[in-house]
C-alpha positions as CSV (number, residue, x, y, z in Angstrom):
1,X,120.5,89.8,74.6
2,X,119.0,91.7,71.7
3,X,116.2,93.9,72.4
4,X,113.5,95.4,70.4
5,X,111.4,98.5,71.9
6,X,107.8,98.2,70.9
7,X,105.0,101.2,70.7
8,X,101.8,100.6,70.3
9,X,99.4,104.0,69.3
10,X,95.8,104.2,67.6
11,X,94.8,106.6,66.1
12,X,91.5,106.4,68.1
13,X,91.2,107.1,72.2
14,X,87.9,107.8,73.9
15,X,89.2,109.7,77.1
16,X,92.1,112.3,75.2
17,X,91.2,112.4,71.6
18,X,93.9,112.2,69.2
19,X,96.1,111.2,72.2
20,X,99.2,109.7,70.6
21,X,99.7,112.9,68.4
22,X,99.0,115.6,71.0
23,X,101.6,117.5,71.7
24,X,103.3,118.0,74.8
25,X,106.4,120.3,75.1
26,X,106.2,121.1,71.7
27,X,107.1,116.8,70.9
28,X,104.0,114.5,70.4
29,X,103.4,111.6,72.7
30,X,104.7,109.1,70.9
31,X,107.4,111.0,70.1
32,X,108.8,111.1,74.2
33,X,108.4,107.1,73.4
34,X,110.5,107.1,70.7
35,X,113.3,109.6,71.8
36,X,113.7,108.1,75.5
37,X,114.3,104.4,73.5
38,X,116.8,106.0,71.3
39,X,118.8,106.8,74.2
40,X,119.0,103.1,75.6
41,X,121.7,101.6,74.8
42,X,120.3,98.3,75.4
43,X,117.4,98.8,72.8
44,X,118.4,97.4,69.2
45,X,116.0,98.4,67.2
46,X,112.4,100.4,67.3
47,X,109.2,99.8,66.2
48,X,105.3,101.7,66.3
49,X,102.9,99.6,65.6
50,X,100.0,101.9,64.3
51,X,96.6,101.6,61.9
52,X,97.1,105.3,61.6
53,X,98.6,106.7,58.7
54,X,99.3,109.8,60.6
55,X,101.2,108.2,63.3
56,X,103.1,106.6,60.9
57,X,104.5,109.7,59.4
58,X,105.3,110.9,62.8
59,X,107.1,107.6,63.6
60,X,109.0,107.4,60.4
61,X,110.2,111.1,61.2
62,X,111.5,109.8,64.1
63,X,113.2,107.2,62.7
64,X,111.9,104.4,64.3
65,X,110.2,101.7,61.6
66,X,106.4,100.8,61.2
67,X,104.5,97.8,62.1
68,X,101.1,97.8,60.3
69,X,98.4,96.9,63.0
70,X,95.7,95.4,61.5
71,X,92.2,98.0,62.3
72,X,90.6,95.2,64.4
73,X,93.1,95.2,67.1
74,X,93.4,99.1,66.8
75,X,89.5,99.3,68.3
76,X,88.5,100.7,71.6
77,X,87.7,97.9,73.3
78,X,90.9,95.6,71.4
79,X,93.1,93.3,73.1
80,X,96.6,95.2,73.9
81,X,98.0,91.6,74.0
82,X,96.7,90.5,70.8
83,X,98.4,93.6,69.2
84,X,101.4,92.5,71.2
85,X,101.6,89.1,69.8
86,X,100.7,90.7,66.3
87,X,103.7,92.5,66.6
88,X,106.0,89.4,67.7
89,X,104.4,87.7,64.8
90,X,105.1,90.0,62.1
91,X,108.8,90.2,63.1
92,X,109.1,86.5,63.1
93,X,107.7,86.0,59.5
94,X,110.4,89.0,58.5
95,X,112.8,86.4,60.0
96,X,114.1,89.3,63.0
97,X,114.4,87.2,66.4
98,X,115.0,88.9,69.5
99,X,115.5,87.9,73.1
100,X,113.4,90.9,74.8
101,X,110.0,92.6,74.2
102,X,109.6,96.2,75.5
103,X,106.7,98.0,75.2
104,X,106.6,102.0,75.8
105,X,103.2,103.3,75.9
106,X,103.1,106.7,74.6
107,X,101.2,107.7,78.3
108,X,103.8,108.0,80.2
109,X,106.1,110.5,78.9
110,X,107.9,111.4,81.9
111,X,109.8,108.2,82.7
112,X,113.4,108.4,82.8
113,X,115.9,106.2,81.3
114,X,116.2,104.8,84.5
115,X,113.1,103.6,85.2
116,X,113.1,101.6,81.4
117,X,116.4,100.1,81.9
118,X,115.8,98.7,85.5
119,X,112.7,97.1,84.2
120,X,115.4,95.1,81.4
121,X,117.7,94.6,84.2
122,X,115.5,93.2,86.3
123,X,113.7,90.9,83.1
124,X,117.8,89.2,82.7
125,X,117.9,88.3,85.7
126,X,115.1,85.8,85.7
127,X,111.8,87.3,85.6
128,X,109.3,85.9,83.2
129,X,107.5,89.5,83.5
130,X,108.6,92.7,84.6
131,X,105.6,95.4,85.0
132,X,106.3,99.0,86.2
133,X,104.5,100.3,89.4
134,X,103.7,103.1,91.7
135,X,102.4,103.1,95.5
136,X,98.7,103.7,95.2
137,X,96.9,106.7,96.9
138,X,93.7,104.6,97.4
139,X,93.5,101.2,99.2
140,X,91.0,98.8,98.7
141,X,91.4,97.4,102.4
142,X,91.1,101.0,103.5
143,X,89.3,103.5,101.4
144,X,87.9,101.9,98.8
145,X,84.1,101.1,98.1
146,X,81.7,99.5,95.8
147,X,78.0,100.6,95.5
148,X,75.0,98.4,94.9
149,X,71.9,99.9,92.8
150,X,70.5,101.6,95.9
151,X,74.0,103.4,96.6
152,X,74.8,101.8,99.5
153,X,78.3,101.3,100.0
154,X,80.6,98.7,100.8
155,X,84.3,98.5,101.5
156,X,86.2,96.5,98.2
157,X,88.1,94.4,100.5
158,X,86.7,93.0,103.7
159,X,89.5,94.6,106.5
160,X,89.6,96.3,109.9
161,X,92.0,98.7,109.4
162,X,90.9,102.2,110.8
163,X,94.1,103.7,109.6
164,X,95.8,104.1,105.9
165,X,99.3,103.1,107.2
166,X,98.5,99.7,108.9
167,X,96.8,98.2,105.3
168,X,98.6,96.4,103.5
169,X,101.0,98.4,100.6
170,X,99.3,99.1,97.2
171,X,100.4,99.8,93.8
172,X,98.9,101.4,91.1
173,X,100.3,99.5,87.5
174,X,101.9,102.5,85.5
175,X,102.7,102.6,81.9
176,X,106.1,103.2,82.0
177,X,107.3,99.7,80.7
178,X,106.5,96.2,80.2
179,X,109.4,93.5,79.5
180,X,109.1,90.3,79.0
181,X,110.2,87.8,76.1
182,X,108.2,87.1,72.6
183,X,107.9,83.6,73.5
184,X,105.5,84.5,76.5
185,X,103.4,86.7,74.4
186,X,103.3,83.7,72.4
187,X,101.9,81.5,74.7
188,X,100.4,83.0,77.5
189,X,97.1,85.4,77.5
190,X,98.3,88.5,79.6
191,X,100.8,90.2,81.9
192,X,99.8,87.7,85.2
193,X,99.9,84.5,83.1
194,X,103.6,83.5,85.0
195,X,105.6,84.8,87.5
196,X,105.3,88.4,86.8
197,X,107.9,91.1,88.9
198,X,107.9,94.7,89.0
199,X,110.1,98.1,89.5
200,X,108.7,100.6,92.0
201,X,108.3,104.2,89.5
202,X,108.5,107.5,91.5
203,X,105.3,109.0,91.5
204,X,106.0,112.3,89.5
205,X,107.2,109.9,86.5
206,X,104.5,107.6,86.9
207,X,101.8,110.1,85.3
208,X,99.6,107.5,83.1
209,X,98.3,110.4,80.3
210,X,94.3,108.6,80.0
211,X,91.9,112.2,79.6
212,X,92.2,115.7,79.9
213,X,92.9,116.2,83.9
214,X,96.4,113.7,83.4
215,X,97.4,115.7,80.0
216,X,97.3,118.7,82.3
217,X,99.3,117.2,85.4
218,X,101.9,115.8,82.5
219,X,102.3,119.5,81.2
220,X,102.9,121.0,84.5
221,X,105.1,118.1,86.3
222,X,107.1,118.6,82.2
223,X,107.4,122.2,82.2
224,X,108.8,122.0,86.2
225,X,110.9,119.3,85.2
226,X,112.6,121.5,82.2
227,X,113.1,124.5,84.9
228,X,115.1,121.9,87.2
229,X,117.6,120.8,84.7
């Protein structure tokens, strides 16, 4: 099964400015991306797709090769599937076929190799989908709330539970991986399109880097993580 490791980095981002090239550990996000996949021995080949011509030269010094994302689906509020199936699309008219799609958002930097190649394990034997998760702190059954204009509030979910541990398990969606196969992202519209599976993530490498309180979290669970080894 030949698999192709996909990451996808603007040059934009509202909540961390400059996010993708921010260093962290003296490496920039997307370079954790790239050197985790180059240690996976079930990944065949790499690929950033990027409008940025700065993220480009980081890739390239990396060694991993350059999808040119078109600047409409490199906007805030663009479809991460549509650059997805850009990117399956652009490969196809090069003539490279592959059998798995593996997206490693530069967010999660302290995944392990473990955690990636379960995902692919778990995507041969059958799934249509794999998604990466972690148990949630917050439960919608529990303590959770929306709030009309007038602030009252509401519980999400309609439940009686008056204790955390008898509602039912949650999981937060991490960006540690997504797996699934080209032709899906051909044909279906997002991750819950089909029969969609997951891998539980430990919660100290299921950091999801999105604004300046997570960067912070990622440096300190990084820098305890380089005094353990």
């Amino acid at each position: 099964m030949k698999t192709i490791a996909f990451i996808f980095a603007r040059g934009g981002s509202k909540g961390l400015p400059k996010k993708n090239t921010r260093f962290l550990g003296g490496i920039p996000l997307i370079g954790h991306s790239i050197l985790l996949a180059q240690k996976i021995k079930e990944i065949d080949q790499i690929y950033v797709s990027t409008e940025s011509q700065e993220i480009k030269e980081i890739a390239l010094s990396y060694d991993a090769k350059i999808i040119d994302r078109p600047h409409e689906l490199a906007e805030d509020d663009s479809s991460e599937w549509l650059a997805w199936r850009h990117a399956v699309n652009w490969l196809r008219n090069k003539n490279i076929t592959f059998d798995c799609f593996l997206s490693l958002p530069t967010t999660s930097p302290l995944r392990s190799i473990e955690d990636v190649t379960s995902c692919i394990e778990l995507f041969k034997k059958g799934s249509e989908m794999v998604i990466s998760v972690t148990k949630a702190n917050r439960n919608p059954s529990f303590n959770m709330v929306y709030r009309d204009e007038e602030g009252i509030s509401r519980l999400a979910k309609d439940g009686s539970y008056t204790r955390r541990q008898d509602a039912p398990e949650i999981y937060d969606i991490t960006t540690v991986a997504y797996v699934t196969s080209p032709e899906n992202i051909i044909i279906n519209d997002n991750i819950f399109s089909g029969d969609t599976n997951s891998v539980i993530i430990p919660k100290e490498r299921a950091i999801d880097i999105d604004d300046e309180i997570d960067f912070l979290i990622a440096e300190t669970l990084y820098e305890r993580n380089k005094q353990l080894r």
